[in-house]
N, C-alpha and C positions, 0 to 999 in steps of 0.2 A: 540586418535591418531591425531586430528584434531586438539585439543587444542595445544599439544606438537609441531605440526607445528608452528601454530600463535604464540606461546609463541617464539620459536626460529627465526623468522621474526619479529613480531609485537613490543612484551616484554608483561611481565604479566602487568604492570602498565596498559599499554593501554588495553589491556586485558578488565579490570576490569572497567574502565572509560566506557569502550563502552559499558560494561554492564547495567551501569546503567543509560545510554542514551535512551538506548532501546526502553523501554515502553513508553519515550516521541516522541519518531521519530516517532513508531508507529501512538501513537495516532494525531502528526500534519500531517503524511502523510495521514492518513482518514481523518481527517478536511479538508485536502485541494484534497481527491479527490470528497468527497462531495459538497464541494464550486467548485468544478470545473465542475459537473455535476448541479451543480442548474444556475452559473450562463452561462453556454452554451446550447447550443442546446441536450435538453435532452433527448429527445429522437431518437438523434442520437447516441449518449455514450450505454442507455439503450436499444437499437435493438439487443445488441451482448451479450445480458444478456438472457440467451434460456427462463426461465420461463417468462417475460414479453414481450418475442418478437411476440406470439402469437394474445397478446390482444391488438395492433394495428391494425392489419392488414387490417382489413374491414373500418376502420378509414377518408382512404382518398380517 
């Protein structure tokens, strides 16, 4: 159903193109949320992450 939408907006051409962009957007958008969390304050990013928010705490 979803597809049949976007194909009558979109077109399949585009369709298909974005398919195989995919895996690469994926993978630079983790690259740069990783560079974003290394070169910022990391453990500000990392406090809203529940398993690691714990093992600061006593910290400071």
């Amino acid at each position: 159903m979803v597809q049949n939408i976007l194909n009558k907006i979109v077109g399949a051409k585009y369709i298909s193109v974005l398919r195989t962009w995919v895996p690469n957007l994926v993978t630079w958008g983790t690259v740069g949320g990783v560079a974003l969390v290394h070169f910022t304050d990391w453990r500000l990013i990392l406090d809203y992450v529940p398993y690691i928010r714990g093992k600061f705490k006593n910290d400071e």
